[in-house]
C-alpha positions, 0 to 999 in steps of 0.5 A: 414586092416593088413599090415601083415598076422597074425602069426595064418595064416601063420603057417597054411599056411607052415604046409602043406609044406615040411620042407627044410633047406636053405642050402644058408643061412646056408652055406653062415652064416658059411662063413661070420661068420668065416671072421669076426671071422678072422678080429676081431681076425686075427693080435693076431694071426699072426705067425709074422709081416706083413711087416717084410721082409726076404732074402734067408734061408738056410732049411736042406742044400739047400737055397730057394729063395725069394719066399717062396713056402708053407710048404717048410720054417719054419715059413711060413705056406703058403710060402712068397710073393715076399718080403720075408713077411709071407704070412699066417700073411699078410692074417689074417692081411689083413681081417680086413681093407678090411672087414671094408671098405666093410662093411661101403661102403655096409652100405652106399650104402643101406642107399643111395639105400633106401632113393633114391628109396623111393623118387624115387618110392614115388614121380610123376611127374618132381621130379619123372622122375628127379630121374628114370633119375638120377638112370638110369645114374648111372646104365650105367656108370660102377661103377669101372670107377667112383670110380677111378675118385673120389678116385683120386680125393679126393686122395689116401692118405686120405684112408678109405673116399676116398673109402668110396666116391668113391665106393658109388657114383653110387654103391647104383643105383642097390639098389635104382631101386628095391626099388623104383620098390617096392614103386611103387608098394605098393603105389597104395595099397588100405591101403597105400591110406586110410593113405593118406585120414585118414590125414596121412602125406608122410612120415607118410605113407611111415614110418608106411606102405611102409618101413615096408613092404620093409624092410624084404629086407634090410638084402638080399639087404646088403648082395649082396652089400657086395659082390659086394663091396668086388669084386670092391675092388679086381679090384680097387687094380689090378689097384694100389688103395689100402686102405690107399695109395700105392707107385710106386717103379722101379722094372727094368729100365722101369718097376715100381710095385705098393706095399703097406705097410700094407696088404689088400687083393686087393692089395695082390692079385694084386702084388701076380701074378706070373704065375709060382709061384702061390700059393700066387695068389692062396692063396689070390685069395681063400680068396676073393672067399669065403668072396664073396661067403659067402655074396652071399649065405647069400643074396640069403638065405634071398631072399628065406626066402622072398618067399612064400615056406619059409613064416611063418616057425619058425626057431631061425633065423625067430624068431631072425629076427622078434624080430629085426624087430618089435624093429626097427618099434617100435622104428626107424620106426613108429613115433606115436607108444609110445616107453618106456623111457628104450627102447629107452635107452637100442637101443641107447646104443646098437647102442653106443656098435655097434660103440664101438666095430666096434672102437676097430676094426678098430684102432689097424690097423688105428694106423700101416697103418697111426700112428699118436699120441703124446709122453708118459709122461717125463722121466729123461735122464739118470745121468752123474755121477759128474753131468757133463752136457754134458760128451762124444761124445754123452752126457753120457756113455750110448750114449743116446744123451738125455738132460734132458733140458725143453726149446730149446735155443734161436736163436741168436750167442752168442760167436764164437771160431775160429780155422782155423785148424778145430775140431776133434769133438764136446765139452764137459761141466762140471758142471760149463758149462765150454767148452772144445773141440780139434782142428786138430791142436793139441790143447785142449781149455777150455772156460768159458760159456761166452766164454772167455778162460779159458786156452789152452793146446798143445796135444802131438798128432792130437786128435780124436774125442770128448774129454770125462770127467770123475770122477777119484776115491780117497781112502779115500778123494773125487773123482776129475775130469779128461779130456781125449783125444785119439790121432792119435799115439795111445795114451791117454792123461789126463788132470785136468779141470784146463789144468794140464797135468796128464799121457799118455798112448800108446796102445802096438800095437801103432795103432792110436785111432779110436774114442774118449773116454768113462768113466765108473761109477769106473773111468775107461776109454774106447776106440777104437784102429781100431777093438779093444777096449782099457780098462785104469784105473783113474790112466793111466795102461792099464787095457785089451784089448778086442778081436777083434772086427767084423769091425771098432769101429769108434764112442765112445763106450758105457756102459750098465747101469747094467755095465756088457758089452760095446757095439761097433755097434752089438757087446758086450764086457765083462766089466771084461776081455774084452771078446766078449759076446754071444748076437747072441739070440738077433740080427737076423742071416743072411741078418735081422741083418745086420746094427744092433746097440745096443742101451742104451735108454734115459730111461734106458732100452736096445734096438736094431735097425735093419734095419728101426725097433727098439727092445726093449730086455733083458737079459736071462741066454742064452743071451737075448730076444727081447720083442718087436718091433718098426718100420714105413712104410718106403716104402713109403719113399725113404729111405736108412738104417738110419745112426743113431738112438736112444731112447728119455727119453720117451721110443720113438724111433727115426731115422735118415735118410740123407747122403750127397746123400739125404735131412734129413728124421727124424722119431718118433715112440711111443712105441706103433708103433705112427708115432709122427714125420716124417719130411723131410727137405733139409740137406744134410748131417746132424746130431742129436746133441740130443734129449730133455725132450719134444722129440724135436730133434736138427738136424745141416747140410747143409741148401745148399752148403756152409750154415750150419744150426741147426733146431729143430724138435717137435712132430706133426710138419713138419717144424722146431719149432727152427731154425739158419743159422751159420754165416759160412759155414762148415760141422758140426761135433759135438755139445751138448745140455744143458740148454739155450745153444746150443754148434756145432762145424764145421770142418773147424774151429769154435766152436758155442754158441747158446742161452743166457742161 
């Protein structure tokens, strides 16, 4: 009794035929193997990002508009979709989800397919015709009907499980009718039946003969699953269900599209279409039809090698393949058959690389479609020369906004200072943690930590902005502090920490001060007047004033670390003479760079931000590089352009997002592209105050109307970790954040400590 014909026999039988290659199997061999070439190595070589969009551009004289046509753009290859993005990097990028998610659908399909056919095939009578009932219902109901059932409702958002459930819940019906077609026919076999009478259990009987004589078919039976998979998953992304979710967004008044972030290929060929500019269709279209044609021919190339014309040739693929199967019956398939020790260890670990390597597959696009994670190590922010805590508008002459501080304050009102006049902007603290601020009315306070009033001064002018402190530099003797305050008439003030007054400076034109000021390691003061910034010395002369600037300074300016430029929004100044440097290798010309700001992060390093992504970049003997790229999926938000940003000591990039026009949007980005944070809460409008040590981020604004109200966000939470209400109401227009205290001040007149540090 054989279960197979002896090798002997079967080389006697294929002598006499005609040797033909099988050309399908070859073929289809070829084009399988190049698709998954693509996904494992597609995104390494994408010419760019695939969601970096772009707008018109201007190619030898003549602009061409959105979309790109192929081989017409510098860049773009294979021209752009109607977004602006790379068509070509879509593509490599889009291979790989899609291929992972048809692999695992067809895995599962063929694992449910075999063990319900055998079951089906093997068992009589209620059980039996239980199962042919079950398989025949889930034959008739079209397989894309139910699949949009499940999906929506497990939902969308969950992704690759959703899908995973949604596409095998009657997809294994075609699997499982022919292999219990196959059960039932080798069952009756003479040898199948001796099993049984020699004392063989079920499942002995079904391991050692019926599977064994199946299984040839198990590779054939995938291959066509795979194909069929990867055709569902084209129809399902016409109908807008696209791995990992999509979003609706109204293209006209009544008309909405369905778009993705990260590309894969249902979704692509979906919002490609576009009947007289269809190469992108055409395109993405071609990529299906040759991953599906390749698993097609693959399956009909196995299926040929099951036939009697084929059997018994010996080629390397039929040697291949019986080495495969005889592992799997003697080690999966056939209980009683001794196996060594170093077998099985050598299969488990084969299986263990399997999954490794399916793994590392799938997370470098797991981590851009759905980025989750937790901050890097802690830095420390960078230093305030005097050791001041909280020096300027936006702590340090970097404007990083990063405190080095461990805990968040508490929750309680320590001290109130009121001025009905309301403040220009947010208070400072010394080394001490004495507080200094400006009313609109004119006056300068300086108040203990406990908050009692140290001294308070009258200003020559309504002040502007944040005041700055400042290390004023003495030949041979120790260098002292100063308080700065820019002022509406043009002028700016110096003061001792001790409220004297020291000197006054107007700028030449008499503009009003547009911002409050900055100082630099040497004690040099900086500001802005309108669209020009204005370089003092310690000592109160005017030092230059720099070219003029593309728009309005209205913020403080800040420093470089490296001392060599001061930044205004997207535009470099010379520190020496005060001149506009030539950064424009770093900022993107044209309608990419527009809302560029360069950064000073709290590490340290140089970044950019553009639109909703952050570039870290520095310096070349041609201006600069940028060596990197951070950004979100923020189509799926409903988002404008941030109003500010910045860089933790971390190295992790933040975004705010929120006007008087729409509730807060906080996002978080590590610097591998981790989505740590991304918080939306109703505050309109708000401001960072300042990030921390831990990345936590203090976030004040209208809770409602009239309610002010300071919250404090944590990596991985969606709700505030820390949160007050102010007892009174008002804008809030300033703050700072040092240790056990939080200082807000409100334009309507009051100045906050939070905390009881």
């Amino acid at each position: 009794m054989t279960e197979r014909p002896p090798q002997a026999a079967l080389d006697q039988f294929s002598a006499g035929l005609p040797r033909r290659r099988n050309w399908p199997l070859i073929i289809g061999f070829v084009l399988v193997l190049c698709i998954f070439v693509l996904a494992v190595c597609g995104p390494s070589l994408a010419l760019r990002d695939p969601l970096e969009t772009n707008t018109v551009v201007k190619v030898g004289g003549e602009w061409v508009r959105l979309p790109y046509p192929p081989f017409a753009v510098p860049g773009f290859p294979l021209g752009s979709d109607a977004y602006g993005r790379d068509l070509l990097s879509r593509l490599l990028w889009g291979i790989r989800p899609t291929l992972i998610l048809v692999t695992v659908v067809a895995c599962v399909r063929l694992v449910l397919g075999v063990l319900i056919g055998l079951a089906a095939g093997w068992s009589s009578g209620r059980w039996g015709r239980i199962l042919e009932g079950v398989m025949a219902g889930a034959l008739a109901i079209p397989v894309i009907i139910v699949s949009l059932a499940v999906i929506t409702a497990i939902g969308i958002q969950r992704g690759l499980i959703a899908f995973i459930v949604g596409l095998a819940v009657t997809g294994w019906a075609e699997t499982a009718r022919l292999v219990s077609e196959q059960t039932r026919g080798l069952k009756s076999l003479p040898y199948v039946e001796a099993s049984g009478a020699l004392g063989a259990s079920g499942i002995e009987t079904l391991a050692r003969h019926v599977v064994r004589q199946i299984s040839p078919m198990f590779g054939m039976l995938l291959a066509f699953e795979a194909g069929s998979t990867l055709m569902t998953v084209a129809a399902l992304g016409f109908l807008g269900y696209y791995v990992g979710g999509a979003f609706w967004i109204e293209v006209t008044d009544f008309s909405t599209r369905a778009i993705s972030g990260m590309p894969e290929l249902g979704q692509m060929l979906a919002n490609s279409w576009q009947i007289f500019k269809p190469w992108a269709t055409v395109a993405t279209g071609t990529v299906i039809f040759l991953a599906v044609l390749g698993f097609s021919l693959v399956g009909e190339g196995l299926r040929r090698r099951l036939s009697m014309g084929e059997l018994g040739r010996r080629t390397p693929l039929s040697n291949l393949s019986h080495t495969v199967g005889t592992w799997v019956d003697d080690l999966l398939l056939v209980p009683g058959v001794v196996a060594s020790r170093r077998r099985r260890v050598a299969g488990i670990t084969t299986l263990f690389v399997i999954a490794a390597c399916g793994l590392l597959i799938w997370q470098p696009w797991q981590r851009r479609s759905h980025p989750a994670g937790v901050a890097g190590p802690a830095q420390v922010a960078v230093a305030i020369p005097g050791g001041y805590l909280w020096a300027n508008e936006r702590r340090d002459a970097a404007g990083t906004l990063a405190s080095p501080i461990t805990e968040a304050p508490a929750a309680i009102v320590r001290w109130i200072l009121p001025d009905p006049t309301g403040f220009s902007g947010g208070p400072v603290v010394d080394a001490q943690g004495n507080v200094y601020a400006t009313s609109n009315g004119g006056t300068l306070y300086a108040l203990t930590p406990g908050g009692d009033m140290r001294w308070q001064s009258a200003l020559p002018a309504d002040p502007v902005g944040v005041p700055a402190l400042g290390i004023v530099p003495v030949a041979d003797g120790q260098p002292t502090s100063a308080l700065y305050v820019t002022d509406k008439a043009g002028g700016l003030s110096a003061f001792t920490l001790d409220g004297e007054f020291l000197w006054r400076i107007k700028t030449k034109t008499g503009r009003r001060a547009s911002s409050g000021p900055v100082v630099g390691g040497d004690g040099t003061i900086y500001y802005t007047v309108v669209d020009r910034v204005e370089a003092v010395s310690p000592g109160g002369l005017p030092r230059w004033t720099s070219a003029k600037l593309p728009g309005q300074g209205e913020r403080a300016p800040w420093l470089d670390p490296d001392g060599k430029w001061l930044y205004v929004h997207d535009v470099a100044v010379n520190l020496t003479d005060g001149s506009l440097a030539d950064l424009s290798s770093v900022v993107a010309a044209g309608q990419a760079g527009v809302n560029a700001v360069y950064m000073i992060g709290g590490d340290g390093k140089k970044y950019l931000r553009e639109s909703h992504a952050v570039f870290p970049w520095q310096p070349t003997d041609t201006g600069g590089e940028r060596t990197g790229k951070t950004t979100w999926i923020y189509q799926n938000s409903t988002v404008y352009l941030p109003l500010e940003s910045g860089v933790s000591g971390r190295g992790n990039a933040w975004l705010h997002y929120g006007s008087q026009y729409d509730d807060l949007r906080l996002v978080l980005l590590g610097k591998d592209g981790q989505m740590l944070l991304n918080a939306h809460y109703p505050q309109r409008p708000s401001q960072v105050i300042a990030t921390d040590a831990a990345d936590h981020v203090y976030v004040c604004g209208l809770h409602r109307i009239d309610a002010a109200e300071c919250a404090g966000f944590a990596p991985g939470a969606d709700a505030p970790f820390w949160q007050m209400v102010l007892p009174q109401g008002g804008q809030v227009n300033g703050g700072a954040l040092v240790p056990g205290r939080l200082y807000v001040t409100t334009a309507d007149g009051a100045l906050y400590a939070l905390g009881d540090g």
